[in-house]
KEBADREN-658168 format. One record per residue: residue number from 1; x, z, y of N, C-alpha, C in turn; residue in one letter. Coordinates in steps of 0.001 Angstrom, whole numbers, plus 500000, padded with zeros to 6 digits. Example, Ala and Ser with C-alpha at 12.3 -4.5 7.8 and 13.67 -1.06 7.14 Angstrom:
2
@i=1	n.px=513190	n.pz=507800	n.py=494310	ca.px=512300	ca.pz=507800	ca.py=495500	c.px=513200	c.pz=507800	c.py=496700	aa=A
@i=2	n.px=512850	n.pz=507080	n.py=497750	ca.px=513670	ca.pz=507140	ca.py=498940	c.px=512900	c.pz=507870	c.py=500030	aa=S
# end
This chain:
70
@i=1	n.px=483020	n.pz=482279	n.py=474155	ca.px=483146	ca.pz=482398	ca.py=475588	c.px=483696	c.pz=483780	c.py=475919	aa=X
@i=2	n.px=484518	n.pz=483955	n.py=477045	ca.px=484727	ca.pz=485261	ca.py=477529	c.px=486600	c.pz=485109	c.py=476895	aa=X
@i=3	n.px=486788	n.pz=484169	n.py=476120	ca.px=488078	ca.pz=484438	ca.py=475781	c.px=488931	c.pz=483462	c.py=476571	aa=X
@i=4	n.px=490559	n.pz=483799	n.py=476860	ca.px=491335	ca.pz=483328	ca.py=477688	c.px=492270	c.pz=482827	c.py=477140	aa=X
@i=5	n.px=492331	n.pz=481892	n.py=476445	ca.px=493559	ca.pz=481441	ca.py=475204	c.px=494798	c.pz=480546	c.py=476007	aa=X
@i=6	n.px=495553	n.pz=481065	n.py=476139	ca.px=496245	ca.pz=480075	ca.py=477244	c.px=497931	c.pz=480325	c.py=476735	aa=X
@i=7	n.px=498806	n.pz=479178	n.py=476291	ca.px=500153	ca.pz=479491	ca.py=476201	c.px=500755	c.pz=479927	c.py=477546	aa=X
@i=8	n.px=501601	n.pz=481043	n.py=476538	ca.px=502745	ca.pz=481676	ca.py=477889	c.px=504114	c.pz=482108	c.py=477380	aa=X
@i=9	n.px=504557	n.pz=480950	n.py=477853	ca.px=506171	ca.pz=481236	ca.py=477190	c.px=506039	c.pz=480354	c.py=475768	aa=X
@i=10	n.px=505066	n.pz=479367	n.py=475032	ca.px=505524	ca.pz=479439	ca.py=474192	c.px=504117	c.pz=480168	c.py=472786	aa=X
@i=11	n.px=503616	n.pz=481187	n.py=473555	ca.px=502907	ca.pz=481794	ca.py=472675	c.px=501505	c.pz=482133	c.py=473349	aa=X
@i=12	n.px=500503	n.pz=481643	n.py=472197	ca.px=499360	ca.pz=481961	ca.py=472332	c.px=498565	c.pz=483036	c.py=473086	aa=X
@i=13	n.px=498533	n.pz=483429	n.py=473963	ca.px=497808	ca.pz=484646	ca.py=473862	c.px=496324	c.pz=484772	c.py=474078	aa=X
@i=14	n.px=495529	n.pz=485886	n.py=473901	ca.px=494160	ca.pz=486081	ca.py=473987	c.px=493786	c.pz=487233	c.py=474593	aa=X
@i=15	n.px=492974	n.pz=486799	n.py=475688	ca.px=492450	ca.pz=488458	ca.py=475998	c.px=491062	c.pz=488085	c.py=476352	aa=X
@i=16	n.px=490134	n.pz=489467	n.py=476396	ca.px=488830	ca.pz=489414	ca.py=476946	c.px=488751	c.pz=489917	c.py=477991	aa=X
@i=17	n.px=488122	n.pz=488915	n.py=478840	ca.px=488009	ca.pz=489382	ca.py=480460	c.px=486767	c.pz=491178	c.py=480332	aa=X
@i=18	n.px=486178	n.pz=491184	n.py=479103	ca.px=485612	ca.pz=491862	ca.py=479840	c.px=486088	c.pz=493295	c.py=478668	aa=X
@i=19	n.px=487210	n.pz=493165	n.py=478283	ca.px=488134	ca.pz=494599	ca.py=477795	c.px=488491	c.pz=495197	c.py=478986	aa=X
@i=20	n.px=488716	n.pz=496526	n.py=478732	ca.px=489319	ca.pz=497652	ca.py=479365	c.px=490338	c.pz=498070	c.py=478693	aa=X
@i=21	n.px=491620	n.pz=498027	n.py=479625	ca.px=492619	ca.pz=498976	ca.py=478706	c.px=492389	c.pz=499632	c.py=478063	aa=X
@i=22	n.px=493214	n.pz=500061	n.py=476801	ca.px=493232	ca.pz=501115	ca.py=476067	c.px=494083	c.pz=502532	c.py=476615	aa=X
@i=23	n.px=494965	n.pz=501712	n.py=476884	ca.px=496352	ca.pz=502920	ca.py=477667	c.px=495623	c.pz=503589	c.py=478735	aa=X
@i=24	n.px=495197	n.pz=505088	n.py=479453	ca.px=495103	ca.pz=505286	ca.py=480587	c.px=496076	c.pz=505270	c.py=481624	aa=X
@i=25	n.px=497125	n.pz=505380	n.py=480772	ca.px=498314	ca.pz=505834	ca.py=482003	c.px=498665	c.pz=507189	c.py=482100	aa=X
@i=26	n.px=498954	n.pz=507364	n.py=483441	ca.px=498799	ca.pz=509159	ca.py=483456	c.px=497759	c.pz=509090	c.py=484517	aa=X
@i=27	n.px=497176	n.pz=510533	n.py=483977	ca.px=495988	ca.pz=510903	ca.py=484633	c.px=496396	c.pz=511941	c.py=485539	aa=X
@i=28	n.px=495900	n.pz=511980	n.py=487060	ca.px=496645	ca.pz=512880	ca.py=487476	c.px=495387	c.pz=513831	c.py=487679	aa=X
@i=29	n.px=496002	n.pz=515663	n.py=487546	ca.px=495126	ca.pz=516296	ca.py=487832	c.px=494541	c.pz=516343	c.py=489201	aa=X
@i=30	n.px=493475	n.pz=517161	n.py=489472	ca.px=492462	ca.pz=517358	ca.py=490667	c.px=493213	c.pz=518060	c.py=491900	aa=X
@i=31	n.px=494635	n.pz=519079	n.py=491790	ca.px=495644	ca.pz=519733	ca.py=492386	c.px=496134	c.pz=518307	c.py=492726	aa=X
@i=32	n.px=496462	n.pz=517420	n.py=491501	ca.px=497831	ca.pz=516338	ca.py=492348	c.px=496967	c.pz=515717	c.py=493347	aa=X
@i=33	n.px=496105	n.pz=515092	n.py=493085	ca.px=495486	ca.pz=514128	ca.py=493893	c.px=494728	c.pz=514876	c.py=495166	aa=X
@i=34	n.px=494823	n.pz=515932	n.py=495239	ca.px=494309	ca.pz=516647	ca.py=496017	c.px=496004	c.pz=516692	c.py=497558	aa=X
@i=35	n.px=497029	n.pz=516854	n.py=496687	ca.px=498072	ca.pz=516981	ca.py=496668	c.px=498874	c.pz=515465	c.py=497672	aa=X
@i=36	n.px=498231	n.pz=514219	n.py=496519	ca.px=498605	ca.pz=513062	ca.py=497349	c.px=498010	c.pz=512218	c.py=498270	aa=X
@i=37	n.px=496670	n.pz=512873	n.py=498202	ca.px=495704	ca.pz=512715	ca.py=499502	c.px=496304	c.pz=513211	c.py=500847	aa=X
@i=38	n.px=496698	n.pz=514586	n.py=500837	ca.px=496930	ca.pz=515337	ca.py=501881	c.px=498373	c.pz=514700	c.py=502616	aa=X
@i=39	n.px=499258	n.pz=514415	n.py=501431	ca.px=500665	ca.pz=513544	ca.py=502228	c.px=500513	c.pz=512022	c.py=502793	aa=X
@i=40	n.px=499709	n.pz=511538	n.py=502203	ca.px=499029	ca.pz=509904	ca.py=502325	c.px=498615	c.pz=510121	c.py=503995	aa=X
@i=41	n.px=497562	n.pz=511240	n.py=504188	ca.px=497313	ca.pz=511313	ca.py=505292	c.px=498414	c.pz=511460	c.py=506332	aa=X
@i=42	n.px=499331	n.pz=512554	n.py=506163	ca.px=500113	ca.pz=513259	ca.py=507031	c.px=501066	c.pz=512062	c.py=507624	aa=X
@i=43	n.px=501375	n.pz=510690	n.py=506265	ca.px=502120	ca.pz=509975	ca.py=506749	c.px=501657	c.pz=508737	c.py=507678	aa=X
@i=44	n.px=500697	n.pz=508845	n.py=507321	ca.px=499441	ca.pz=508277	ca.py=508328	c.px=499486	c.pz=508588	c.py=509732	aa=X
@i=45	n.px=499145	n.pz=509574	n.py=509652	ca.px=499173	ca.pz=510420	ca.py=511255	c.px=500658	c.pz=510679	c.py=511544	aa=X
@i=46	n.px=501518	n.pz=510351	n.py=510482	ca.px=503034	ca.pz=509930	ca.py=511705	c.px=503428	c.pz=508462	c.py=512174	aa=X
@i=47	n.px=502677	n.pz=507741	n.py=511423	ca.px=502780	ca.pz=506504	ca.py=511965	c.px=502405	c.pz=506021	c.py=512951	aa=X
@i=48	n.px=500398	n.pz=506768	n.py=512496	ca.px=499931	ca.pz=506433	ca.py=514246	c.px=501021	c.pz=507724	c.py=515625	aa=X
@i=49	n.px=501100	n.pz=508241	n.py=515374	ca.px=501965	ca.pz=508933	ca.py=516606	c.px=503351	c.pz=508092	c.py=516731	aa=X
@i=50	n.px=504038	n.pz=507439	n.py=516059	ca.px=504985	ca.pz=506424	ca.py=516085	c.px=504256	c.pz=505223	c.py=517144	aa=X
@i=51	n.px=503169	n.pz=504728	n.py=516557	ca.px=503147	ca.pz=503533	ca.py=517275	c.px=502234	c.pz=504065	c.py=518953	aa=X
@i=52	n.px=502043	n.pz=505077	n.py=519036	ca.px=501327	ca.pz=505765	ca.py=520448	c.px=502401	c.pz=506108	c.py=520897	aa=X
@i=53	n.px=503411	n.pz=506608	n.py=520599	ca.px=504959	ca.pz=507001	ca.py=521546	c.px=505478	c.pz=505535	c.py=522200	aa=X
@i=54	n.px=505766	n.pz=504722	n.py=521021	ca.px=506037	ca.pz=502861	ca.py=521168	c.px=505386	c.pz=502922	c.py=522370	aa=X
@i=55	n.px=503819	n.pz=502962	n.py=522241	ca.px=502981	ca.pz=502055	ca.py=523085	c.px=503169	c.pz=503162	c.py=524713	aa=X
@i=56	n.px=503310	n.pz=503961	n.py=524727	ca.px=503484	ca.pz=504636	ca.py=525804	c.px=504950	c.pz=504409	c.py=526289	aa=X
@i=57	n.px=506304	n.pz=504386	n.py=525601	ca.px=507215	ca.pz=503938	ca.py=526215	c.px=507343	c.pz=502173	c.py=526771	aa=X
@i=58	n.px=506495	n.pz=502037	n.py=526138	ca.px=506477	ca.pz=500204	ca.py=526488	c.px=505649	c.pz=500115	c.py=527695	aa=X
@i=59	n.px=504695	n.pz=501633	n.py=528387	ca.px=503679	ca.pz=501306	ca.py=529494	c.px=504907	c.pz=501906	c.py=530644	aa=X
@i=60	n.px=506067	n.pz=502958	n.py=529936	ca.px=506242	ca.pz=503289	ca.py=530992	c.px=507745	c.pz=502812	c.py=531808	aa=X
@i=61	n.px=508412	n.pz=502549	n.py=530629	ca.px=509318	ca.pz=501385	ca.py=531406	c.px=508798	c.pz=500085	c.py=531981	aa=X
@i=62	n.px=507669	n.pz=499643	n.py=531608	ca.px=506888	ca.pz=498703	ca.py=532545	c.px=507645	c.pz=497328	c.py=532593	aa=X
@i=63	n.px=507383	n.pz=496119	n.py=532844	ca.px=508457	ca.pz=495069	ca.py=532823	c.px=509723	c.pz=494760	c.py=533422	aa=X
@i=64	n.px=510285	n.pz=495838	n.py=533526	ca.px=511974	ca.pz=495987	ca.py=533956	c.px=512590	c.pz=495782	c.py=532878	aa=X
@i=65	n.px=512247	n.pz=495829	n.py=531781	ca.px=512827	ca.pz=495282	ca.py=530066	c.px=513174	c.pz=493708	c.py=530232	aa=X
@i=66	n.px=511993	n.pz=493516	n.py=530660	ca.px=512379	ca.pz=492061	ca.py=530283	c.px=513802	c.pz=491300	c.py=531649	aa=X
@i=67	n.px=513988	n.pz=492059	n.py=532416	ca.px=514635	ca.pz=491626	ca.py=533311	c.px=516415	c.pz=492739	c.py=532976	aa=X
@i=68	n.px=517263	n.pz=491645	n.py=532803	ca.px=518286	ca.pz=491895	ca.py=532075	c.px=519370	c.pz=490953	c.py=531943	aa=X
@i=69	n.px=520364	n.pz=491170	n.py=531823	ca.px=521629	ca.pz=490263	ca.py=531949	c.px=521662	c.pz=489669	c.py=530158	aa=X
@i=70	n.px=521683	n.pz=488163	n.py=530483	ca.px=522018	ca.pz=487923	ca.py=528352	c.px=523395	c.pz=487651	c.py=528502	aa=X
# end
């Protein structure tokens, strides 16, 4: 039990649901992530100011938008 034997492509494969990679990957130091926290945010807080400019130009042209020649 615990094993996943299932053809793919052709070929057997096996894994255990309850392995952990071996590979870590890259590990990023305590600077990077410190690093990609701080831009994660920043792009955050330009988005919400994106969609608060939106929502304020959409209060202040008011429904004269929708009235328009097609």
């Amino acid at each position: 039990m615990g094993w996943a034997d299932r053809p793919l492509g052709g070929v057997i494969v096996g894994v255990a649901m309850n392995e952990q990679p071996k590979d870590e990957g890259i590990v990023l130091t305590e600077a990077q992530k410190r690093t990609r926290r701080s831009r994660s945010i920043a792009i955050a807080l330009v988005l919400a100011a994106l969609v608060v400019l939106f929502y304020a130009m959409t209060l202040v042209k008011g429904p004269i938008v929708l009235i328009r020649p097609i």
